[in-house]
C-alpha positions as CSV (number, residue, x, y, z in Angstrom):
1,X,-24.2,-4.5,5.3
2,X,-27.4,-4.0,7.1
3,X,-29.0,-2.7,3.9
4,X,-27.8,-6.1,2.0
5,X,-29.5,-8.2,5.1
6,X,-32.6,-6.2,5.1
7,X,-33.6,-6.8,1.0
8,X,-32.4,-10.1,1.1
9,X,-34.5,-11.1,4.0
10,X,-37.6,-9.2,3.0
11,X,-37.3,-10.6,-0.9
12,X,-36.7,-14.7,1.1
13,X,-40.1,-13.8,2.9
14,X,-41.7,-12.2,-0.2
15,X,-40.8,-15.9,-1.9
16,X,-42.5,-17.8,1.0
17,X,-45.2,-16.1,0.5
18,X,-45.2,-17.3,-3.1
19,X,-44.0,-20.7,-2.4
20,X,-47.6,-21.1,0.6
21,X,-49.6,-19.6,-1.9
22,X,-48.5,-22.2,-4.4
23,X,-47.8,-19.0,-7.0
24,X,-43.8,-20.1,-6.6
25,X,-42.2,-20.1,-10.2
26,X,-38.7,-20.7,-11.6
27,X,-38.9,-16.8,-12.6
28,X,-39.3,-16.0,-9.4
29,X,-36.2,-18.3,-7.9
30,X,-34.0,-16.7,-10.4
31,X,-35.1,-13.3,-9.3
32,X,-34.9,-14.4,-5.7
33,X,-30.6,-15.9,-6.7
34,X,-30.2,-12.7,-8.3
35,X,-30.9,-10.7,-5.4
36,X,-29.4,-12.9,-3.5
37,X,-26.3,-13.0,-4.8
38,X,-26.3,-9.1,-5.4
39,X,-26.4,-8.6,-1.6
40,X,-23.6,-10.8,-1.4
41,X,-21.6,-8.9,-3.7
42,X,-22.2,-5.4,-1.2
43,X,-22.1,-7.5,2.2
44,X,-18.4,-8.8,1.6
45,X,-17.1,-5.7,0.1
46,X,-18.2,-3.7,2.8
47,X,-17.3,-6.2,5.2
48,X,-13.8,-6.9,4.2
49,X,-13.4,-3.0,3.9
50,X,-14.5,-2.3,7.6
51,X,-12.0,-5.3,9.2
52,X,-8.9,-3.5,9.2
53,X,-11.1,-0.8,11.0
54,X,-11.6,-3.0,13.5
55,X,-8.6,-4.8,14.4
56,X,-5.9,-3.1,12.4
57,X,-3.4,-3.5,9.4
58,X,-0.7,-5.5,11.5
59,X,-0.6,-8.3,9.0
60,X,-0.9,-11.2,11.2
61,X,-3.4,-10.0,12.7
62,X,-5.4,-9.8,9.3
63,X,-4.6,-13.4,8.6
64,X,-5.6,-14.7,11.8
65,X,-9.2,-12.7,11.8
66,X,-9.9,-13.4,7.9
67,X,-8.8,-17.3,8.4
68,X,-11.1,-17.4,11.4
69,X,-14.0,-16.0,9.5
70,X,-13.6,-17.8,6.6
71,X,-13.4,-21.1,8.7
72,X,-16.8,-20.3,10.6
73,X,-18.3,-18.9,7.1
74,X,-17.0,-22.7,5.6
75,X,-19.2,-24.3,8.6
76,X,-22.0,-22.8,7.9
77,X,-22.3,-22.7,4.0
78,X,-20.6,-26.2,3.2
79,X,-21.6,-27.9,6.5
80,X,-24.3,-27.2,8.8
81,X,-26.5,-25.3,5.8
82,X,-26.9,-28.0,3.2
83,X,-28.4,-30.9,5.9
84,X,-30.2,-28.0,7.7
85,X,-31.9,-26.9,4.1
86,X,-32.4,-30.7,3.6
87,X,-34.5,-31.4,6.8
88,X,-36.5,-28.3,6.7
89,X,-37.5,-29.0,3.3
90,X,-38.6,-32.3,3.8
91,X,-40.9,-30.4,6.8
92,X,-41.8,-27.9,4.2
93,X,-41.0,-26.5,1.2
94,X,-41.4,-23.0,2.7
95,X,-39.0,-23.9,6.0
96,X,-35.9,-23.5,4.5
97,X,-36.3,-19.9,3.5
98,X,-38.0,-18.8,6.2
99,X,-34.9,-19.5,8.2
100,X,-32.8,-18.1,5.7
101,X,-35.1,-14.8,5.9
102,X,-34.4,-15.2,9.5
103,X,-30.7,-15.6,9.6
104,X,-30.7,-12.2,7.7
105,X,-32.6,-11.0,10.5
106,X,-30.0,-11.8,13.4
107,X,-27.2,-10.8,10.8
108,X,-28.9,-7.5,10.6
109,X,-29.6,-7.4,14.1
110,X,-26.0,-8.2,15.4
111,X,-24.6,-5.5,13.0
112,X,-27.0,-2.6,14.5
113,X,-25.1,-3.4,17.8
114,X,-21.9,-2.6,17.1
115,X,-20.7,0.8,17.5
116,X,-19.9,2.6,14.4
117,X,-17.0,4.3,13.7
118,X,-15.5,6.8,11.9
119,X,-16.1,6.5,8.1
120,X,-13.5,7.3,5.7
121,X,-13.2,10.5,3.9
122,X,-14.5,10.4,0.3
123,X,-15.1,12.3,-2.2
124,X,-18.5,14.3,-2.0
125,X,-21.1,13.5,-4.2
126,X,-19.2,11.1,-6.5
127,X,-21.8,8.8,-8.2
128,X,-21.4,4.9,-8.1
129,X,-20.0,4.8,-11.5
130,X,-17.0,7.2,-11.1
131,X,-16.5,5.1,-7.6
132,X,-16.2,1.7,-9.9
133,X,-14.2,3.1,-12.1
134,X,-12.0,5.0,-9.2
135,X,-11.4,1.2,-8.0
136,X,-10.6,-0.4,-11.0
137,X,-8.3,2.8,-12.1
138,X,-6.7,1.7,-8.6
139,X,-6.2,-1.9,-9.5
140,X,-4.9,-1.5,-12.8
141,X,-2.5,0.8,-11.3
142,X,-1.1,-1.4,-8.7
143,X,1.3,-3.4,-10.1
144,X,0.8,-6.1,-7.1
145,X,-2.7,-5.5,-6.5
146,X,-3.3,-6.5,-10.3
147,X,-0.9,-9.7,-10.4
148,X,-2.9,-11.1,-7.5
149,X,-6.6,-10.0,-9.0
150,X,-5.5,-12.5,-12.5
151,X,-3.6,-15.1,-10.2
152,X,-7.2,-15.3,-8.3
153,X,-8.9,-15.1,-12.0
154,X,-7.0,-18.5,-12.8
155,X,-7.8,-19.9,-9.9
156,X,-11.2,-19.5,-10.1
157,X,-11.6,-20.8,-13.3
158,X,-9.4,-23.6,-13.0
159,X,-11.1,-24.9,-10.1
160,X,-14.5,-24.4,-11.7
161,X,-13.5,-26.0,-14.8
162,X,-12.6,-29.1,-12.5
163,X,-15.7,-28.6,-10.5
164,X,-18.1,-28.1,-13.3
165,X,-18.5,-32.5,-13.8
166,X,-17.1,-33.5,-10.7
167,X,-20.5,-34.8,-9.1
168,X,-20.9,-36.8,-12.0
169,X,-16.8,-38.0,-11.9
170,X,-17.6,-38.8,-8.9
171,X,-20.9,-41.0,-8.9
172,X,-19.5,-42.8,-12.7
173,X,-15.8,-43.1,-11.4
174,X,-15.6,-43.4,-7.8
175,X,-18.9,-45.5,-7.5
176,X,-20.7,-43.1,-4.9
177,X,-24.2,-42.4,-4.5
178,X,-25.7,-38.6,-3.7
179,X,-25.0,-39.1,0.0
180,X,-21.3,-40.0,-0.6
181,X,-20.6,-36.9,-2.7
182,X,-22.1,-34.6,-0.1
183,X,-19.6,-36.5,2.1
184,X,-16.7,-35.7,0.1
185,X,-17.8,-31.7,0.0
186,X,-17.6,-32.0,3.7
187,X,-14.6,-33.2,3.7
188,X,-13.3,-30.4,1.9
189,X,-15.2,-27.9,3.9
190,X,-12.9,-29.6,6.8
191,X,-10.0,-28.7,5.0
192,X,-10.7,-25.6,4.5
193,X,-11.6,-25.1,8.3
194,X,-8.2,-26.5,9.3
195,X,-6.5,-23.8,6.8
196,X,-8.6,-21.1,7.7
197,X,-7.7,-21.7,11.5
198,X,-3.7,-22.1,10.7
199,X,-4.0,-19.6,8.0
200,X,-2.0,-16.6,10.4
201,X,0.8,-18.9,10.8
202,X,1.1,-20.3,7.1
203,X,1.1,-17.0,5.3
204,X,3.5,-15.8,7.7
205,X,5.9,-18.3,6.8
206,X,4.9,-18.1,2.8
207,X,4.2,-14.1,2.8
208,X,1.1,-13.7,0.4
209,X,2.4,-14.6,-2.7
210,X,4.0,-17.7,-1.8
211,X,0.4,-18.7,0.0
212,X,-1.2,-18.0,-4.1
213,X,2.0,-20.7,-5.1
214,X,1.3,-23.3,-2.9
215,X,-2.2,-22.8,-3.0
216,X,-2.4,-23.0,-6.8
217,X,0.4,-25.3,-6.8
218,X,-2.2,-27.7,-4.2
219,X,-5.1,-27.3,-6.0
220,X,-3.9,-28.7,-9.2
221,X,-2.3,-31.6,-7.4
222,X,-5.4,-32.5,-5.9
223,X,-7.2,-32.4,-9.3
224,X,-4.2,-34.9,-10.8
225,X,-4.6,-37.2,-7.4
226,X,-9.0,-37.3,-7.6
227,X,-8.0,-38.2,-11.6
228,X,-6.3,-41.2,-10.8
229,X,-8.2,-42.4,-8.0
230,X,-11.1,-44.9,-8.0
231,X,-11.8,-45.1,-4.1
232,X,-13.8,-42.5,-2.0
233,X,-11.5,-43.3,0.6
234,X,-8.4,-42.5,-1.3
235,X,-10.7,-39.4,-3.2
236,X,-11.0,-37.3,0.4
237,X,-8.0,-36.2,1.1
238,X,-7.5,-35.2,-2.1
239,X,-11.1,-33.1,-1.6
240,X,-10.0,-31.8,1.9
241,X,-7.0,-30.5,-0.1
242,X,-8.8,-28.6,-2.6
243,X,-10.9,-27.2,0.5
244,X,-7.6,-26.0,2.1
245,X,-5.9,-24.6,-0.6
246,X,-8.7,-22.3,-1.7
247,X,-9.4,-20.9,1.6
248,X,-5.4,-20.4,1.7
249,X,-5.5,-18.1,-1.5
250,X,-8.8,-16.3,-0.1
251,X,-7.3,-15.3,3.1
252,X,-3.7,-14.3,1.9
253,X,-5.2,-12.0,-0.9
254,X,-7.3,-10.7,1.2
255,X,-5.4,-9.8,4.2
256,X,-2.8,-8.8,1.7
257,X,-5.2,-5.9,-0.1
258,X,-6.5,-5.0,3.0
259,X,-3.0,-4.3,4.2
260,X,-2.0,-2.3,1.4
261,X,-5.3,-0.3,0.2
262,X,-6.1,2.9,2.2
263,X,-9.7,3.1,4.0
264,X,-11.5,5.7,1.8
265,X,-10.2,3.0,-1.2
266,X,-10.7,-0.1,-0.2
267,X,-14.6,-0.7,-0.7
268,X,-14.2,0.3,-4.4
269,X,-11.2,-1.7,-4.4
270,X,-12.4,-4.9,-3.0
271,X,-15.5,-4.2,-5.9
272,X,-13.3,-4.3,-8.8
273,X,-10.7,-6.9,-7.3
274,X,-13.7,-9.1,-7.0
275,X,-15.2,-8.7,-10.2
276,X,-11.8,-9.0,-11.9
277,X,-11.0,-12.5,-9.8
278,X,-14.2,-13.6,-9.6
279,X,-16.0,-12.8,-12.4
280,X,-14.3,-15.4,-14.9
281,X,-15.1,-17.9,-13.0
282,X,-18.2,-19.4,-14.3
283,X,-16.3,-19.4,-17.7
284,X,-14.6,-22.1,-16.4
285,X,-17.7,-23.9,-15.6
286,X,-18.8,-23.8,-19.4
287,X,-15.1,-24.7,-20.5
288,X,-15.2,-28.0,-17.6
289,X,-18.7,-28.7,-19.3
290,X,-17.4,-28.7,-23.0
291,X,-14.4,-30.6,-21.8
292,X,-16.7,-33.4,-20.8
293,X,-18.7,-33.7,-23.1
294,X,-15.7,-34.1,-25.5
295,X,-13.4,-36.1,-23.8
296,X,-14.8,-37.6,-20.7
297,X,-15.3,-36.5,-17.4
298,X,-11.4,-37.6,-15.9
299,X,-10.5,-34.9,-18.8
300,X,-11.8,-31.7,-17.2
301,X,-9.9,-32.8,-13.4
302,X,-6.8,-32.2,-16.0
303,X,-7.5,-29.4,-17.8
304,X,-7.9,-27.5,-14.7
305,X,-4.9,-29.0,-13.4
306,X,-2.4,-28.1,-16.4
307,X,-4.4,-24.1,-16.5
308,X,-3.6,-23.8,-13.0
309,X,0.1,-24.5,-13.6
310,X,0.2,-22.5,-16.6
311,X,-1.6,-19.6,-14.0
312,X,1.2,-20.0,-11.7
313,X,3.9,-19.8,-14.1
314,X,2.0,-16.4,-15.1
315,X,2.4,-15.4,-12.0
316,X,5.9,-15.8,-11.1
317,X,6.6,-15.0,-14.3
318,X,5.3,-11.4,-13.4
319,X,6.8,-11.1,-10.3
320,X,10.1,-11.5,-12.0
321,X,9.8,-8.8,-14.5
322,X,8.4,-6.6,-11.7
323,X,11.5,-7.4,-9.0
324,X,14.0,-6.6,-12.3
């Protein structure tokens, strides 16, 4: 983790440099995402690895400490982080990733703090491709473990496929300008604070497969709902349930796999999990997009609607064969 903050802060100063110099290109912004992004991908899977470390596998108490986490990490990416990028820009074009450089910093710092513990046993000398495949051999596997991987997988690209035109639904449809859209994101980064803080207690009383139901089941009820609607008003509670119902999957699935994977698996684990769940998303970006341009833009809010259904049926459909 304190790897991931140290190259993504040095590569964020590195493109302040560029951006001062006035030798800033759009190479070297997709170079700077793809870094970004890549530390990402070893941050969380090393951090959701190391929680049950920390404050055990007693399942509530891995709902209550992901949903907290999640609703803080909500705050700051869909909250305080957009206005905050917004002001320093208008300052300077350099500002806003100089304190992104510098948030990596404190990250970094605060981690360096905390005592370390014992790290699992592993195999010695195992590259990084026989770990991958080690974690995916694991998932595929796991009966469980696999069913929620694809229920994520459709949930990811059904909300994506929703979310692809929705800036543009909104603006056309609900009559909005920038400013009210951004309002409407918060709104749903509210929601998803609300869930994240209740999240202990809901996936208690659902378990975590009930939480992917009604969290699938909310999402496409809130894409039906925003397709109907013509008011902002009406459109954000619609948007705080999308919010809520995707921080509800995130924390059940992941409270659930960190329950059930042993420590010197669940890094690798995590890895594939993600890449399986994940890593189909953007497809439903591109399918949103064609969906659009074919049909309109109330058609993709639909589309994702009926392929999350179709997702959940999947699912339950799966659990049945597996409880026969």
């Amino acid at each position: 983790m304190i790897a991931a903050d140290v190259v993504r802060a040095a590569t964020l100063a590195l493109l302040v440099v560029l951006v001062v110099s006035g030798s800033a290109s759009i190479a070297a912004l997709a170079i700077t995402s793809f870094v970004m992004v890549s530390g990402k991908a070893f941050f969380d899977a090393a951090a959701q690895a190391s929680l049950p470390a920390i404050v055990g596998r007693e399942p509530s108490t891995l709902t209550r400490a992901n949903g907290r986490l999640y609703a803080v990490e909500t705050v700051g990416q869909s909250v305080a982080g957009p206005p905050l990028g917004g002001l320093t820009f208008a300052v300077a074009p350099w500002a806003p990733f100089v304190l992104d450089a510098l948030s990596f910093g404190l990250s970094g710092t605060l981690l360096s703090r905390m005592p370390r513990g014992e790290a699992p046993q592993h195999q010695a000398g195992q590259s990084v491709r026989a770990a991958i495949r080690e974690g995916f051999v694991y998932v595929l596997r796991h009966r469980e473990l696999l069913a929620l991987s694809l229920a994520v997988a459709g949930y990811n690209v059904a909300y994506n496929m929703g979310f692809a035109t929705l800036v543009l639904f909104v603006l056309e449809r609900l009559g909005t300008g920038g400013v009210g859209f951004g309002l409407l994101v918060a709104t749903s980064a509210l929601g998803a604070v609300v869930v994240g803080w209740k999240a202990s207690s809901l996936v208690r009383m659902l378990g975590a497969r009930g939480a992917v139901l009604a969290a699938g089941g909310a999402q496409a009820l809130g894409w039906v709902g925003l397709s109907m609607l013509s008011s902002p008003w009406l459109a954000a509670p619609a948007f705080a349930v999308l919010g809520g119902a995707t921080t509800l999957v995130t924390v059940a699935v992941v409270s659930e796999r960190q329950a059930v994977v042993p420590d010197h698996m669940l890094g690798r684990v995590v890895s594939a999990f993600r890449l399986v769940g994940n890593g189909l998303a953007p497809v439903g970006s591109v399918i949103g997009g064609l969906i659009a341009a074919g049909a309109g833009l109330r058609a993709p809010l639909l589309a994702a609607a009926a392929f999350m259904v179709v997702t959940l049926c999947g699912f339950q459909l799966w659990r049945v064969g597996h409880h026969e």
